[in-house]
C-alpha positions in Angstrom: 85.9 111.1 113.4 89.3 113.1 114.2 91.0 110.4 112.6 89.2 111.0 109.0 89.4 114.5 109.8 93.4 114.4 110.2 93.3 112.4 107.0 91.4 115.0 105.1 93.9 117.7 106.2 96.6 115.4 105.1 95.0 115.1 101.5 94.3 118.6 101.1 97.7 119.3 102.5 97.5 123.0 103.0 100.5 124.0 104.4 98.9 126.2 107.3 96.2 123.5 108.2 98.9 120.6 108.1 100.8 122.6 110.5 98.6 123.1 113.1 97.6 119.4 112.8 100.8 118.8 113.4 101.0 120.8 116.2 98.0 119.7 117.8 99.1 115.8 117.6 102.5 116.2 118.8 100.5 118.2 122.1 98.3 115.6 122.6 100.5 112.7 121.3 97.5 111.1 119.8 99.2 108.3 117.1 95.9 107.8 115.6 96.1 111.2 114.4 99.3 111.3 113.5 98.4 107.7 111.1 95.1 110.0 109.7 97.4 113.0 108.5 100.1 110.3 107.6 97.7 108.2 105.8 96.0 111.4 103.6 99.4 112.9 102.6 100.5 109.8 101.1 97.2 108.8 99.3 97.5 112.5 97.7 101.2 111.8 96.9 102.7 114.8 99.0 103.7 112.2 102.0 107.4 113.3 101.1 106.6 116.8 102.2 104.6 116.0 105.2 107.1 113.0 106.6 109.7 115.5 108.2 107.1 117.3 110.3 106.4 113.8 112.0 110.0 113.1 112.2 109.6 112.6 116.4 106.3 111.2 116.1 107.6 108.3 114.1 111.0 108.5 116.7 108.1 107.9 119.9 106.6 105.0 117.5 109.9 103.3 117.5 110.0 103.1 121.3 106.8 102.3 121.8 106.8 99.4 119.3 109.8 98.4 120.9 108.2 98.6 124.4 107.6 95.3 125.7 106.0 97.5 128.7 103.4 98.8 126.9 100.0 97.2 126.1 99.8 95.7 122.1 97.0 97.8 121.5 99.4 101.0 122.2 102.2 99.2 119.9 100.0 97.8 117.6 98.8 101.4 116.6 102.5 103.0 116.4 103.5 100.3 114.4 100.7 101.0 112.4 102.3 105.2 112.1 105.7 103.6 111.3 104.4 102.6 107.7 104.2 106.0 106.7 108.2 106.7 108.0 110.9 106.8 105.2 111.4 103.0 104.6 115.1 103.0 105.3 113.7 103.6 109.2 110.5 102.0 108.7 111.4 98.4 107.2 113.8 97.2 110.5 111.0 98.9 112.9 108.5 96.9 111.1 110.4 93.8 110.6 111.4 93.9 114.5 107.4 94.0 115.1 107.0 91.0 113.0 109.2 88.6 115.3 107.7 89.8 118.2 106.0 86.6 119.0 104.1 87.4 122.2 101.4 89.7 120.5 99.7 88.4 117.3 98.3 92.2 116.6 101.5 93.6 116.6 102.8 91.3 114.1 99.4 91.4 111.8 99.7 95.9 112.4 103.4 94.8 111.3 102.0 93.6 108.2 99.7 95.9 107.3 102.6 98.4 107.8 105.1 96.3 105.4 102.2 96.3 102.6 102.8 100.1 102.4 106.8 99.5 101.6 107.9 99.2 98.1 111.5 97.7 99.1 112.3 94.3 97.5 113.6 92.7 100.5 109.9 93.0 102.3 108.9 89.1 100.4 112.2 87.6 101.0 112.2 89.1 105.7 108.8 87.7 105.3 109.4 84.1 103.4 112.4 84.3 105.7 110.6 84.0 108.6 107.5 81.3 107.6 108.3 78.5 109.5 107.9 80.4 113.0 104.9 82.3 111.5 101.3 81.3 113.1 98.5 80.6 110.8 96.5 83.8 111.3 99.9 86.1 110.4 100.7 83.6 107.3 97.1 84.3 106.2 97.6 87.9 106.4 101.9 87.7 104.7 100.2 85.9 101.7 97.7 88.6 100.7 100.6 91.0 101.1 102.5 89.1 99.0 100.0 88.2 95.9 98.9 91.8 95.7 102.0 93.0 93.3 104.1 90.8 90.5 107.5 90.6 92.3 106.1 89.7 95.3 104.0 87.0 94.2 106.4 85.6 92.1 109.0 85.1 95.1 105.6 83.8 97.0 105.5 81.1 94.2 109.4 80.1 93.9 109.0 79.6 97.8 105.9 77.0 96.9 107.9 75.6 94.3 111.0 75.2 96.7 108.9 73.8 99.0 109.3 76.3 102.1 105.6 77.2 101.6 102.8 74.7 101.2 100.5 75.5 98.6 97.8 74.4 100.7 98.8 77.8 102.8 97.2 80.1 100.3 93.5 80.6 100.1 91.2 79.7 96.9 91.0 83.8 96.6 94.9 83.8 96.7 95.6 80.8 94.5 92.9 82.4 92.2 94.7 85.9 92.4 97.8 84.2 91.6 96.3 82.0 88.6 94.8 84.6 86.7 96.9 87.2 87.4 97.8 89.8 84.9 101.6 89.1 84.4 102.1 86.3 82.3 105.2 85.1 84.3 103.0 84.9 87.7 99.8 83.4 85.8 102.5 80.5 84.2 104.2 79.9 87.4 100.8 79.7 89.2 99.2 77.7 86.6 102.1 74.8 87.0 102.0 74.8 91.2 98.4 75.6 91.9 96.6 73.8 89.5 92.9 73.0 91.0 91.2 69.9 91.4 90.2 68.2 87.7 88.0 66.1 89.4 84.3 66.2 88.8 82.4 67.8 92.0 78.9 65.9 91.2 81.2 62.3 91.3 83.3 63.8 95.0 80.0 64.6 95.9 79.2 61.2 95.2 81.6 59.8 96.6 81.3 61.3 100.2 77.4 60.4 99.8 78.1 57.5 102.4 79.0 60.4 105.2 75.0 61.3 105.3 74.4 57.6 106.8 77.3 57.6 109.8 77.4 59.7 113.3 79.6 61.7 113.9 81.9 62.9 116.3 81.2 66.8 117.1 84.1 67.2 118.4 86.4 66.2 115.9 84.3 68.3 113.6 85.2 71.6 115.4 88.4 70.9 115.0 88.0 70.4 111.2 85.8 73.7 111.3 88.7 76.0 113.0 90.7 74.7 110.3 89.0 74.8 107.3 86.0 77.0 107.6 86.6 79.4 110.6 88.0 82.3 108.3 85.1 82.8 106.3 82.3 81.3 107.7 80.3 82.2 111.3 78.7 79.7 112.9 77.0 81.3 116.4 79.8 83.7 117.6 82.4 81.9 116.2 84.3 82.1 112.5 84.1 85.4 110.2 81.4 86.0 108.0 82.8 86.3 104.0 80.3 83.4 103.1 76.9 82.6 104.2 76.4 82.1 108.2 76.3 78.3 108.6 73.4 78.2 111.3 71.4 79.1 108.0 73.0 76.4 105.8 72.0 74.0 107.7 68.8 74.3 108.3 68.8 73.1 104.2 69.4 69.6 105.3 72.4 67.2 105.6 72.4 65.9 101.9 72.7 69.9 100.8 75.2 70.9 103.3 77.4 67.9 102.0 76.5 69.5 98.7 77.5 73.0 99.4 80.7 72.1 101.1 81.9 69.6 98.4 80.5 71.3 95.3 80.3 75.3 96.4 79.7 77.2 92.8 77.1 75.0 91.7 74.9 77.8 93.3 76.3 80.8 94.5 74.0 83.7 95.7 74.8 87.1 93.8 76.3 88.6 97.1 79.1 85.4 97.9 80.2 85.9 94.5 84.2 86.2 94.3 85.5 89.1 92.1 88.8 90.2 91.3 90.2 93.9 91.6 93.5 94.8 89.7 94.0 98.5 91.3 96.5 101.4 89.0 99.2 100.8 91.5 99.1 97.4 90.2 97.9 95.6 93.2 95.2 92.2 93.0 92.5 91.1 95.2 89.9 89.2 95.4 86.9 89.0 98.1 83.5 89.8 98.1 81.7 93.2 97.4 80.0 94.4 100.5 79.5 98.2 99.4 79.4 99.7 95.9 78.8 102.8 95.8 79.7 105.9 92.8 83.0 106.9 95.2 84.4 103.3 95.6 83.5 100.0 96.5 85.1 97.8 100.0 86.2 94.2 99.1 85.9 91.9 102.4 88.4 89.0 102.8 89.2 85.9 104.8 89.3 87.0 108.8 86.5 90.0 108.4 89.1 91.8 106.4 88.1 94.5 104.7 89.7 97.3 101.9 88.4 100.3 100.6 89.0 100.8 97.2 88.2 104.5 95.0 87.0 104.4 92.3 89.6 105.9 90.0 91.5 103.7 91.8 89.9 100.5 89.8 91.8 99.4 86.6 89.8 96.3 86.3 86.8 94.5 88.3 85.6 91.2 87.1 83.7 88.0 88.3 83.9 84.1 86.9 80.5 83.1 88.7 82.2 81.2 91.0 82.3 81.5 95.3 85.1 82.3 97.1 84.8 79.0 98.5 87.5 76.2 96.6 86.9 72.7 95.1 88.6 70.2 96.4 88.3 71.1 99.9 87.8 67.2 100.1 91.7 66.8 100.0 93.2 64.8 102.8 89.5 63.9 104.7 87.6 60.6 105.3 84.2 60.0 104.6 84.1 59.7 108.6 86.0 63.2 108.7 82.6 65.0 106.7 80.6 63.1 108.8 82.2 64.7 111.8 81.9 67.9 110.2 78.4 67.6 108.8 77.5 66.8 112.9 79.0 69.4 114.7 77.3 72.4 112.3 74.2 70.4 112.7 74.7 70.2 116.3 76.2 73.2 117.2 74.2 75.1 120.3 71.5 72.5 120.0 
């Protein structure tokens, strides 16, 4: 609540009220605070006038991000103040953050912090560093990097010169990348990302003979953390961007195989996938959890989710399709669905 209320004062930015606010965080030393005001003045444009007041603030954050000492949540939240510092401070703070491989929140606050930056050297620190990354913070440096033109396009000459996989990126990534609104991103994507051509009624077909075999739960979980766990729950387990798996299955085997091999050939109205190109010329893709007349919030892979105003939207559309890609088939068994097909109809039974 003092948070949004910090954030108001920033957006109004009235000289008198900012000042006290300023005053008041620097007695209490509350960063939270210090990200609300931080994070209102630059959404109403007038960060520039607001940054100098923070000046120490951001000088503590740099410490305390530094601090191996101090516990990740309290870095995590003053690397999360240092995205609103003047970038020639706040890209080596952030970038620091991002190697620190003992604490995956600092890294993924790093991140989130980095997103905010407008250099051109915040793709090429972050391709730079993709072979130590973990799988949760390459998730996270791929949406940063499809969002804007000259980002994704460095994101795609790094698939194309093989330092990243394609099969890193999401189907919502891929698809932000392949219909993207520069021509020079959409061509690029178009030749490395190409989907599956493949009917999905003749894979499904093809995988038909996993229905007959048992199989091994175990090696399905391991399938499951790695293919589904980002946007599907099952129990207390995964993140829940498509529908909860306890509920698929209680369809049957032959329709799980179904919805896992051929997802869009029925997709309830709320998994649909839609696209939102933004006026500051950002893309994303997710599903709509709240539309309302002041904005809408877009949830993505790992129970992310983004706010988006209203006069913020340049364009919002929808293909039909889920979230979920074709040709999740790629590199499994039969015996491989099979395992998977038995440990989400086995799972806490």
């Amino acid at each position: 609540m003092l948070a949004q209320l910090a954030q108001l004062i920033g957006a109004r930015h009235d000289a008198a009220e900012v000042q006290a606010a300023v005053a008041a965080i620097k007695a209490s030393k509350n960063v939270a605070l210090a990200t609300g005001l931080a994070e209102g003045a630059q959404s109403a444009g007038v960060i520039d006038s607001v940054r100098p007041q923070l000046a120490d603030l951001f000088a503590t954050a740099i410490s305390t991000a530094k601090d191996s000492a101090a516990t990740p949540a309290d870095r995590s939240a003053a690397v999360s103040l240092l995205a609103f510092a003047d970038e020639k401070e706040a890209l080596p703070a952030l970038l620091a953050s991002l190697d620190d491989q003992k604490s995956q929140l600092v890294q993924l606050a790093a991140l989130a912090g980095l997103d905010h930056l407008t250099s051109n050297d915040v793709a090429a620190e972050i391709l730079r560093r993709w072979a130590t990354m973990r799988p949760r913070v390459k998730t996270d440096s791929i949406e940063l990097l499809v969002k804007r033109p000259t980002r994704a396009l460095a994101l795609l000459h790094a698939v194309e010169g093989g330092t990243v996989a394609a099969s890193d990126l999401s189907p919502a990534q891929k698809r932000v990348l392949v219909s993207n609104a520069n021509p020079e991103v959409k061509a690029l994507a178009a030749k490395l990302l190409a989907g599956p051509t493949t009917q999905r009624a003749t894979v499904v077909e093809s995988f038909r003979p996993a229905l007959s075999l048992t199989g091994d739960a175990a090696r399905g979980h391991a399938i499951y953390q790695k293919l589904c766990i980002s946007c599907h729950k099952l129990g207390n387990e995964g993140f829940a961007l498509g529908p909860d798996l306890t509920t698929v299955r209680n369809a049957g085997r032959e329709k799980l195989l179904q919805n896992i091999l051929d997802p869009s050939r029925e997709v309830q109205p709320n998994f649909l996938a839609y696209q939102i190109d933004t006026a500051d010329g950002d893309s994303l893709v997710g599903v709509i959890t709240s539309d309302t007349p002041a904005g809408l919030v877009l949830r993505q892979a790992y129970g992310k989710e983004t706010t988006i105003q209203r006069d913020k939207i340049k364009k919002m559309s929808t293909d039909g399709r889920s979230l979920m890609p074709d040709g999740l088939e790629a590199g499994l068994k039969t015996e491989d669905v099979a395992d998977l097909l038995t440990f989400i109809e086995t799972f806490g039974k």
